[in-house]
N, CA, C and O atoms as a CHARMM CRD file, in Angstrom:
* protein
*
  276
    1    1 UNK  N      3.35200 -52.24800  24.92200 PROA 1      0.00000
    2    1 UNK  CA     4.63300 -51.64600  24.65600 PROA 1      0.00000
    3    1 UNK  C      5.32800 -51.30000  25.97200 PROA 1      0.00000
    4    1 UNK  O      4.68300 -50.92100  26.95000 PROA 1      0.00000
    5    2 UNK  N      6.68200 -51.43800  25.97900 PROA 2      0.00000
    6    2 UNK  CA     6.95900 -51.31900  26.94700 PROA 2      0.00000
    7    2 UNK  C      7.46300 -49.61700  27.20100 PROA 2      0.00000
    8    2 UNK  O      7.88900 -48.93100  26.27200 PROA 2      0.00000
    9    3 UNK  N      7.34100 -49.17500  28.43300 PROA 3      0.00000
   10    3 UNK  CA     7.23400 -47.52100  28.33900 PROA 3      0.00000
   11    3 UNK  C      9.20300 -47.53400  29.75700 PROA 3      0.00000
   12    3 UNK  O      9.86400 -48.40100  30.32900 PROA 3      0.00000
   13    4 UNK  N      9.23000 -46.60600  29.67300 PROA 4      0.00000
   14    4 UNK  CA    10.65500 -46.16600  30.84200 PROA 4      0.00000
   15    4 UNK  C     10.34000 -44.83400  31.25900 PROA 4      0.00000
   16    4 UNK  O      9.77500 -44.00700  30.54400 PROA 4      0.00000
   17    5 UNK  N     10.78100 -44.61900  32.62100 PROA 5      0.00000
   18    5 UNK  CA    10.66400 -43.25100  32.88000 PROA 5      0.00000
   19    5 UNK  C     12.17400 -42.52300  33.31100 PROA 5      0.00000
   20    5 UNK  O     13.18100 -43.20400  33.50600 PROA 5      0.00000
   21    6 UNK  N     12.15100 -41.17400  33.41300 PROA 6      0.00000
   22    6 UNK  CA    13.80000 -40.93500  34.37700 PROA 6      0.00000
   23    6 UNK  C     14.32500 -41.76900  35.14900 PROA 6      0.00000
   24    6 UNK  O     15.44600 -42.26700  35.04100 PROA 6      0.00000
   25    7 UNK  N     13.23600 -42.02500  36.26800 PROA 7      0.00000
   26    7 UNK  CA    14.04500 -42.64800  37.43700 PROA 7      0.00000
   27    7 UNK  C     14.81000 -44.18300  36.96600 PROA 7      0.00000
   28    7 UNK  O     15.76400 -44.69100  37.55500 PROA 7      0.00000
   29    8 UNK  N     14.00600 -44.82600  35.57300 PROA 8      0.00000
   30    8 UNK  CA    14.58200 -46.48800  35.35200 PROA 8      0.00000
   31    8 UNK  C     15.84800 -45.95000  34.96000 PROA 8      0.00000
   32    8 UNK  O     16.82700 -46.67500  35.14100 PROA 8      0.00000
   33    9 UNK  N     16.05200 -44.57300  34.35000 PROA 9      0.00000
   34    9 UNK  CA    16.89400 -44.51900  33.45500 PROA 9      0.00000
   35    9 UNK  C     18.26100 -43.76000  34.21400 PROA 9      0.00000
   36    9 UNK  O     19.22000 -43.19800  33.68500 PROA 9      0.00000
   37   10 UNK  N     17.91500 -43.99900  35.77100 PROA 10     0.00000
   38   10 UNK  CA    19.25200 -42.93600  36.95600 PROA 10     0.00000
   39   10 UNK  C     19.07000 -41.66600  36.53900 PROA 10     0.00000
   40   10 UNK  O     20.06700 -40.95400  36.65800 PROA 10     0.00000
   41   11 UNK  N     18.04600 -41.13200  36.06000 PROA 11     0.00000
   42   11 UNK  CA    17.92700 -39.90600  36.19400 PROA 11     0.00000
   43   11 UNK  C     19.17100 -39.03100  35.49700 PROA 11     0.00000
   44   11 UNK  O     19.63700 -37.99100  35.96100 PROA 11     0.00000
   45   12 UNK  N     19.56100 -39.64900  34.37000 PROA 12     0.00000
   46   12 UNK  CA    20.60900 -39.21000  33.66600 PROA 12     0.00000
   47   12 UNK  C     20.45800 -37.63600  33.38300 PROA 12     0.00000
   48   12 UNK  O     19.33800 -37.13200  33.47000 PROA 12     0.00000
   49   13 UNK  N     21.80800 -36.69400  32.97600 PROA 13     0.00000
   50   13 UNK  CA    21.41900 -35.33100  33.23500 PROA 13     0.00000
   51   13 UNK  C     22.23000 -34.78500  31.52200 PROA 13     0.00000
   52   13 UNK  O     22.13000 -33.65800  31.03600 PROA 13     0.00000
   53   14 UNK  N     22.95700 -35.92200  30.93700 PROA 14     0.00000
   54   14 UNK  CA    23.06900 -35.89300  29.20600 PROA 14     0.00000
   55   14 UNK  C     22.30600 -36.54700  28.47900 PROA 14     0.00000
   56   14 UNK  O     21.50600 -37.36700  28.92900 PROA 14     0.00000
   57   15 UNK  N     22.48500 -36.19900  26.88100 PROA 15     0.00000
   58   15 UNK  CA    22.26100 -37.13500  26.22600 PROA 15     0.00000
   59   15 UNK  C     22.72400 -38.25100  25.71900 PROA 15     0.00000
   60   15 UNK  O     23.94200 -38.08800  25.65900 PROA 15     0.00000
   61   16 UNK  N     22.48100 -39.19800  25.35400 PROA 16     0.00000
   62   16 UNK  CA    23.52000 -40.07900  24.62600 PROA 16     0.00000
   63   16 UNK  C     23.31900 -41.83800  24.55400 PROA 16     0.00000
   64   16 UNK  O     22.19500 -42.16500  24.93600 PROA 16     0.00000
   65   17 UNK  N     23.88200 -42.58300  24.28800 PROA 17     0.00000
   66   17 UNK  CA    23.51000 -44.03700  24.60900 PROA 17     0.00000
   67   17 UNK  C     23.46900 -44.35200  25.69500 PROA 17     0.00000
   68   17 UNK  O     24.48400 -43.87600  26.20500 PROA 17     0.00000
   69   18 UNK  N     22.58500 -45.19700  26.86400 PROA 18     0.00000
   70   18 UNK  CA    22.72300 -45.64300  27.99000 PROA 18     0.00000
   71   18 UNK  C     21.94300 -47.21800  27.86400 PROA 18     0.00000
   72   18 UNK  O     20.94600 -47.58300  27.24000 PROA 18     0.00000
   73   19 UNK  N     23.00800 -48.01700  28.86500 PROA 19     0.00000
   74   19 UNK  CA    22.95700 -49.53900  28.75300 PROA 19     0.00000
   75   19 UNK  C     21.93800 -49.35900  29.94400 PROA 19     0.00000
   76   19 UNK  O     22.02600 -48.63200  30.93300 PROA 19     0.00000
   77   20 UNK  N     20.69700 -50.45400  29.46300 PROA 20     0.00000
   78   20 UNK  CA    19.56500 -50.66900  30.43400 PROA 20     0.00000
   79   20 UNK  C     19.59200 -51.92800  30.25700 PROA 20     0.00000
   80   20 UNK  O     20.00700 -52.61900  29.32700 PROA 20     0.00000
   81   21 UNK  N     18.81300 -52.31200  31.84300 PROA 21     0.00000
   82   21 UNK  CA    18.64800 -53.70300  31.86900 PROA 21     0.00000
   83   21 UNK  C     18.35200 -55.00700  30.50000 PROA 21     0.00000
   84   21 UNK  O     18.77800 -56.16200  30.51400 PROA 21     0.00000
   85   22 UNK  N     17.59400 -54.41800  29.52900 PROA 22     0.00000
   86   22 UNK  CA    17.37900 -55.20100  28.70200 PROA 22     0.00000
   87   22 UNK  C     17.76500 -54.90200  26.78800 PROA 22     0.00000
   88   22 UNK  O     17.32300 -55.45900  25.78200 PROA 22     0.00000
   89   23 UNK  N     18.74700 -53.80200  26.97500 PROA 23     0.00000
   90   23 UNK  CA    19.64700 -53.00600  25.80500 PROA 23     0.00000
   91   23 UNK  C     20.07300 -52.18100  26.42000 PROA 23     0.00000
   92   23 UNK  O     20.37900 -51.96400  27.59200 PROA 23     0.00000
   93   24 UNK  N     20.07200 -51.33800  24.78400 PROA 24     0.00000
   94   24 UNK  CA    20.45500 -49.62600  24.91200 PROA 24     0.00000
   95   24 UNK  C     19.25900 -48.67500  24.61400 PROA 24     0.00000
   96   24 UNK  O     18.25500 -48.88800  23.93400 PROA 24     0.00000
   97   25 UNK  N     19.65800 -47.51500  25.34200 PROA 25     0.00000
   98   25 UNK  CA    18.76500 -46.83100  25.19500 PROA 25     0.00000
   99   25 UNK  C     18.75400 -45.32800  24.77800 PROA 25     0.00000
  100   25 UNK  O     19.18100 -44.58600  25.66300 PROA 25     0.00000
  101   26 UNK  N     18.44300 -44.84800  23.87400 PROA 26     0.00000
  102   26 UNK  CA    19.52200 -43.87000  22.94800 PROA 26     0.00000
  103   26 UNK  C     18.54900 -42.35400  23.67300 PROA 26     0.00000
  104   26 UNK  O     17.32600 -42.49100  23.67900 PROA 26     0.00000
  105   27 UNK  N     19.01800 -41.26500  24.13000 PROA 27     0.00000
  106   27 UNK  CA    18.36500 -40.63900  25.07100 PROA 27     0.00000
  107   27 UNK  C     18.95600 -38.95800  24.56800 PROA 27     0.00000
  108   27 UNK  O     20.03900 -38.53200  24.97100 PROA 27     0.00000
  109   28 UNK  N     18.00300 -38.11700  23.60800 PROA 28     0.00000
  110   28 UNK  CA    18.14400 -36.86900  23.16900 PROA 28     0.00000
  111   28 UNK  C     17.82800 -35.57500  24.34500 PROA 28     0.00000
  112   28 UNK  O     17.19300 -35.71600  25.39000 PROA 28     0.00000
  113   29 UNK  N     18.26000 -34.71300  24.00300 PROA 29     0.00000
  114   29 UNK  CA    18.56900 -33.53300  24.81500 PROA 29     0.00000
  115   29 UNK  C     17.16100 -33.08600  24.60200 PROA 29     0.00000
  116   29 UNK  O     16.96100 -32.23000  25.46300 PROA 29     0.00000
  117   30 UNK  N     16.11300 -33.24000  23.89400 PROA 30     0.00000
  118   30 UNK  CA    14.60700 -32.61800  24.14900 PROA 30     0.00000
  119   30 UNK  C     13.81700 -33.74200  24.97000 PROA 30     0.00000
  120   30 UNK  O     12.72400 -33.41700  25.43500 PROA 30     0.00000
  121   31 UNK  N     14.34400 -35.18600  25.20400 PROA 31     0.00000
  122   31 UNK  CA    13.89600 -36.34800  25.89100 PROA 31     0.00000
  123   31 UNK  C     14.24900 -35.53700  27.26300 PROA 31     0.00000
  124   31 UNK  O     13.45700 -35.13000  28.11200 PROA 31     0.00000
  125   32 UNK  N     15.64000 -35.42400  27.23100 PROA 32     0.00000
  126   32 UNK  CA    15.91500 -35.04900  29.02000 PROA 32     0.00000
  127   32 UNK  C     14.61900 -33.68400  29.11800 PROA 32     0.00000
  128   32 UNK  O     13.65900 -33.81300  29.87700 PROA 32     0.00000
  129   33 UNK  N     14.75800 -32.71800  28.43700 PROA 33     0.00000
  130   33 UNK  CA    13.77600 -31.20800  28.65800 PROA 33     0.00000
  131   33 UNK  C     12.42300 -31.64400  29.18800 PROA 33     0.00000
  132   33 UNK  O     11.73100 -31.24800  30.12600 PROA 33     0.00000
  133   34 UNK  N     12.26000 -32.71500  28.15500 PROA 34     0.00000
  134   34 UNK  CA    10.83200 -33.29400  28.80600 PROA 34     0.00000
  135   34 UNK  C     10.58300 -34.00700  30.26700 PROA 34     0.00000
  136   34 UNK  O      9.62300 -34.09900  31.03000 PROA 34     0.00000
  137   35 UNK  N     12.10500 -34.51400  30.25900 PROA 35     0.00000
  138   35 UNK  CA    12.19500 -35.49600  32.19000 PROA 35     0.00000
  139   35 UNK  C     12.11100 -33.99700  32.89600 PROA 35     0.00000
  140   35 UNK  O     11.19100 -33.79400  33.68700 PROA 35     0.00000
  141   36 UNK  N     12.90100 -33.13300  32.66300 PROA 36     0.00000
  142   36 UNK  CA    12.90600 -32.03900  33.61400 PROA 36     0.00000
  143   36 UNK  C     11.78500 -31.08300  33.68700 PROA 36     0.00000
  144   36 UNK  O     11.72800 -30.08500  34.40500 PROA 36     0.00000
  145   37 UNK  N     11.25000 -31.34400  33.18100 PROA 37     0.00000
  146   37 UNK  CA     9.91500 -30.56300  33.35500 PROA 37     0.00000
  147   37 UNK  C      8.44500 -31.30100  33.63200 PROA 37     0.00000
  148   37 UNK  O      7.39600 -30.76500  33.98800 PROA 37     0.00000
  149   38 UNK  N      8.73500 -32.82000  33.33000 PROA 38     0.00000
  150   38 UNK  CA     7.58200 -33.68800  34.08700 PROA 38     0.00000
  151   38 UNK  C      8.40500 -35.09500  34.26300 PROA 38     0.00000
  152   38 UNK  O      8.61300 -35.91300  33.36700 PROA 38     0.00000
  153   39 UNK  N      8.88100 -35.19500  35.81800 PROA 39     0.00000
  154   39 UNK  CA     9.98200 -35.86300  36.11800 PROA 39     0.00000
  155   39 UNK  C      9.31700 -37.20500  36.03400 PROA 39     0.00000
  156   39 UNK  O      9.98200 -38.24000  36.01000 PROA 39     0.00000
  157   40 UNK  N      7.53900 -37.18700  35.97500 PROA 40     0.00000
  158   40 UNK  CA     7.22900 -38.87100  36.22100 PROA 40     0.00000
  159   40 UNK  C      6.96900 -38.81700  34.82000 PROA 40     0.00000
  160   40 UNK  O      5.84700 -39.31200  34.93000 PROA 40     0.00000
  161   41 UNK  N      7.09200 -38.60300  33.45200 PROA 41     0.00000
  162   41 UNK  CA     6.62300 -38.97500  32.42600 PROA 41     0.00000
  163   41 UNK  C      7.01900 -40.23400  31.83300 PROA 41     0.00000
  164   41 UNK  O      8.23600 -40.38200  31.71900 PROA 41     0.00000
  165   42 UNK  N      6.37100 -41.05800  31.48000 PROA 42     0.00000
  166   42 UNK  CA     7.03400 -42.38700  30.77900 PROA 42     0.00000
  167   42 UNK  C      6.99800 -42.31800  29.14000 PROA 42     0.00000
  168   42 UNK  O      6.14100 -41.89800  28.36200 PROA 42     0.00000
  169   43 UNK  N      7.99900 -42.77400  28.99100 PROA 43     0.00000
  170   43 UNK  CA     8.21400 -42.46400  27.29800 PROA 43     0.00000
  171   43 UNK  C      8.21500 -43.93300  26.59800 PROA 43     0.00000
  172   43 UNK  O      9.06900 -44.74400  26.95600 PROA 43     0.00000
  173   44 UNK  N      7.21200 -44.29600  25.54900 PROA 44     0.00000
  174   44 UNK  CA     7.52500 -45.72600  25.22900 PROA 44     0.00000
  175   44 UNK  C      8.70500 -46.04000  24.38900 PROA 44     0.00000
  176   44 UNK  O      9.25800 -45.08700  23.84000 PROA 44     0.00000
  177   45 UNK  N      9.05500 -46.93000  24.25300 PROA 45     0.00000
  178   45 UNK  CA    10.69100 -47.42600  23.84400 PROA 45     0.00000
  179   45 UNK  C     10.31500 -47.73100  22.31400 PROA 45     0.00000
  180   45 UNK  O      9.64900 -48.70000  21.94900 PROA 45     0.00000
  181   46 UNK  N     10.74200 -46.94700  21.65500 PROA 46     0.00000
  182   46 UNK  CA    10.74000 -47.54700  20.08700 PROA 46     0.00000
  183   46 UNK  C     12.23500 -48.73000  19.97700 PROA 46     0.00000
  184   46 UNK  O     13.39500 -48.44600  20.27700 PROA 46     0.00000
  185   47 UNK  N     11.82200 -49.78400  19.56300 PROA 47     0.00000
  186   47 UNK  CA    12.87900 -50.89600  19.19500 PROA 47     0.00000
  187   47 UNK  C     13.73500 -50.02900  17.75400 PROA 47     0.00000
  188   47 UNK  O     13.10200 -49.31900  16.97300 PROA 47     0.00000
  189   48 UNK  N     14.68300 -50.18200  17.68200 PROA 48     0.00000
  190   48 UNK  CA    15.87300 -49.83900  16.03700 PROA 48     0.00000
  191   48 UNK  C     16.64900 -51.13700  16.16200 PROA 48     0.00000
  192   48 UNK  O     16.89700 -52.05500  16.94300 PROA 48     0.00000
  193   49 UNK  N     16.90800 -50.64300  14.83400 PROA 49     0.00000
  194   49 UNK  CA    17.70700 -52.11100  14.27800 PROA 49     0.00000
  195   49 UNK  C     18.73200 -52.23700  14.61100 PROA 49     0.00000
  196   49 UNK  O     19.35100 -51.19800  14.38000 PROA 49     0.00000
  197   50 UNK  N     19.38800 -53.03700  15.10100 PROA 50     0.00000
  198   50 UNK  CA    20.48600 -52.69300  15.88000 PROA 50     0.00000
  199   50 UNK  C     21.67800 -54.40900  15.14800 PROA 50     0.00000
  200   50 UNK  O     21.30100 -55.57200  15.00700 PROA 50     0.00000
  201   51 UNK  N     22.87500 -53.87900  14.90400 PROA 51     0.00000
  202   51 UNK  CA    23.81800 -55.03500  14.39200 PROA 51     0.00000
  203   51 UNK  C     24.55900 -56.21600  15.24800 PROA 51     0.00000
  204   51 UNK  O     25.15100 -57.23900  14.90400 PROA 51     0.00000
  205   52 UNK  N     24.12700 -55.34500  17.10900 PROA 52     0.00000
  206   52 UNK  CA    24.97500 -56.33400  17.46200 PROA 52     0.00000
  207   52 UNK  C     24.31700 -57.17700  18.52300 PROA 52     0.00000
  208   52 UNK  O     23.11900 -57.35600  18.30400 PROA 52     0.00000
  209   53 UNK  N     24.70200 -57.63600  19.41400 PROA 53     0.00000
  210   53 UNK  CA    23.80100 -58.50200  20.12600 PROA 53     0.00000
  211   53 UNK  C     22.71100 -57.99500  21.49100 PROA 53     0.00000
  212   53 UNK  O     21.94800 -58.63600  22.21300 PROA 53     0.00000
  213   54 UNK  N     22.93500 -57.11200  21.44300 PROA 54     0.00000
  214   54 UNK  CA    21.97300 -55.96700  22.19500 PROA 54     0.00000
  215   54 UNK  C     21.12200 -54.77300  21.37700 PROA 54     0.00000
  216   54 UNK  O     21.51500 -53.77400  20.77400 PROA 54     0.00000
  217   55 UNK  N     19.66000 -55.36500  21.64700 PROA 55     0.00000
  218   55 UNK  CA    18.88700 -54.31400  21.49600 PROA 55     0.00000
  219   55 UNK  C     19.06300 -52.69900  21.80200 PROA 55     0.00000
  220   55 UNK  O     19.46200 -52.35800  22.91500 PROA 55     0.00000
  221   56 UNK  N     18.77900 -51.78200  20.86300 PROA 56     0.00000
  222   56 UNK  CA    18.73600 -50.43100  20.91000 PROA 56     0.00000
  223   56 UNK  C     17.62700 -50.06700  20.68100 PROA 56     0.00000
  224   56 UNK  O     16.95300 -50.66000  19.83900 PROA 56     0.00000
  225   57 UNK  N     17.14000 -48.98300  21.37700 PROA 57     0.00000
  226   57 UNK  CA    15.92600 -48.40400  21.60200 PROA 57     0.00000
  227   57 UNK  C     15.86800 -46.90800  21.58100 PROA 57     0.00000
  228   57 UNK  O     16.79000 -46.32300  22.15000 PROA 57     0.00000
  229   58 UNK  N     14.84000 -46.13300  20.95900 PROA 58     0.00000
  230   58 UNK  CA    14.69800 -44.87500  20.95800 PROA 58     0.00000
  231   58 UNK  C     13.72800 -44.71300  21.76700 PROA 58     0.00000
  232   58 UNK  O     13.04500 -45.72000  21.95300 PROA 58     0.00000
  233   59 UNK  N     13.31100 -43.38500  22.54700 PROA 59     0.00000
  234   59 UNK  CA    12.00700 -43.06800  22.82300 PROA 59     0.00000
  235   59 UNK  C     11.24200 -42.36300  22.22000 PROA 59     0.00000
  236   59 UNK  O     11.58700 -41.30300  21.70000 PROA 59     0.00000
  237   60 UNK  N     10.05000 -42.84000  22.18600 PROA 60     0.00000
  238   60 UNK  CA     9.14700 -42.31600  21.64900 PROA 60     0.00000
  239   60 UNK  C      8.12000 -41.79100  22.38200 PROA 60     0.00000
  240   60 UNK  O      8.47300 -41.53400  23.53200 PROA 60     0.00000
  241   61 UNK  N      6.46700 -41.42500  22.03000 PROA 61     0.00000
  242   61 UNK  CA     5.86400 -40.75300  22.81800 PROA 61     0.00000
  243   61 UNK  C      5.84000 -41.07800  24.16600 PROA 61     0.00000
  244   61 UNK  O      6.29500 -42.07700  24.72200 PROA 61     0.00000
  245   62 UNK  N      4.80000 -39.37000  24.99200 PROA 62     0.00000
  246   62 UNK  CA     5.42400 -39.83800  26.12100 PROA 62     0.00000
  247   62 UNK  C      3.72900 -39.78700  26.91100 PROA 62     0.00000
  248   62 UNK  O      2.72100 -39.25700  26.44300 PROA 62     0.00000
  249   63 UNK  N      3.83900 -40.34900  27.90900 PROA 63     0.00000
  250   63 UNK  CA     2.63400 -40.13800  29.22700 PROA 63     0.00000
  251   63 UNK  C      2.84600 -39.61500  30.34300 PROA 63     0.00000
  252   63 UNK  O      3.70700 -40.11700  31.06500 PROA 63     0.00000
  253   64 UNK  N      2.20100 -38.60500  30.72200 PROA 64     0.00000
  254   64 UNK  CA     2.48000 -37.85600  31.86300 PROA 64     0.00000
  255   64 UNK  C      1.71400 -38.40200  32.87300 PROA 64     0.00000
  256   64 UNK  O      1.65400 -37.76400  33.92400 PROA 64     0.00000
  257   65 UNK  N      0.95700 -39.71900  32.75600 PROA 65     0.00000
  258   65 UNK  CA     0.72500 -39.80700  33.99300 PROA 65     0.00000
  259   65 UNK  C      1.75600 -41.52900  34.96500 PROA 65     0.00000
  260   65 UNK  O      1.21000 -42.22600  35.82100 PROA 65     0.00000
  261   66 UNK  N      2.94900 -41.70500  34.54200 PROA 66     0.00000
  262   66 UNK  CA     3.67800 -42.00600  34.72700 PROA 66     0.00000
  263   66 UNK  C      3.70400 -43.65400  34.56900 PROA 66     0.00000
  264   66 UNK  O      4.35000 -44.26400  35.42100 PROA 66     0.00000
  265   67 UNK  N      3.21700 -44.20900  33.80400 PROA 67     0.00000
  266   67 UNK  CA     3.15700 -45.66900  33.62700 PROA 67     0.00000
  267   67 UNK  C      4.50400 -46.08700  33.34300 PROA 67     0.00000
  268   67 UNK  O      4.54700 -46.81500  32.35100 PROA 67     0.00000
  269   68 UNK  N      5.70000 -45.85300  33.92400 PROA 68     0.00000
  270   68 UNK  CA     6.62100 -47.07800  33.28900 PROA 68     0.00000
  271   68 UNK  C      6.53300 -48.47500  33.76900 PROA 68     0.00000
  272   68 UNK  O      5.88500 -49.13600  34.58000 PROA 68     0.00000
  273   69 UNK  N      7.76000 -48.67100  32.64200 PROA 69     0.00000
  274   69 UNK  CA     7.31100 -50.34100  32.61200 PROA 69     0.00000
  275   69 UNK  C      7.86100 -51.14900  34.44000 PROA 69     0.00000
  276   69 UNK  O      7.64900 -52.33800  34.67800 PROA 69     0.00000
């Protein structure tokens, strides 16, 4: 599975949709709580169904010992 951490993600400081190299990546205000309090955590990317020609992705659990992809 593929995992992302803050830094793939510019270290964004809202929540909200953000375009990543290979979709979107839909990014909640307890996702950021968690970057700010363990800045290397990697969170794996849940795939969603998405209508248009770019993948959307949620995150899902996370690893604190920093494996992103």
């Amino acid at each position: 599975m593929r995992k992302v951490n803050w830094a793939q993600v510019g270290k964004i400081t809202e929540p909200g949709r953000y375009m990543f190299r290979f979709g979107y990546v839909i990014v909640t205000a307890e996702d950021l709580s968690i970057w700010q309090k363990y800045p290397e955590a990697a969170f794996t990317l849940i795939p969603m169904f998405s209508s248009g020609p770019q993948e959307e992705y949620k995150l899902g659990a996370f690893d604190l010992s920093g494996g992103g992809a």
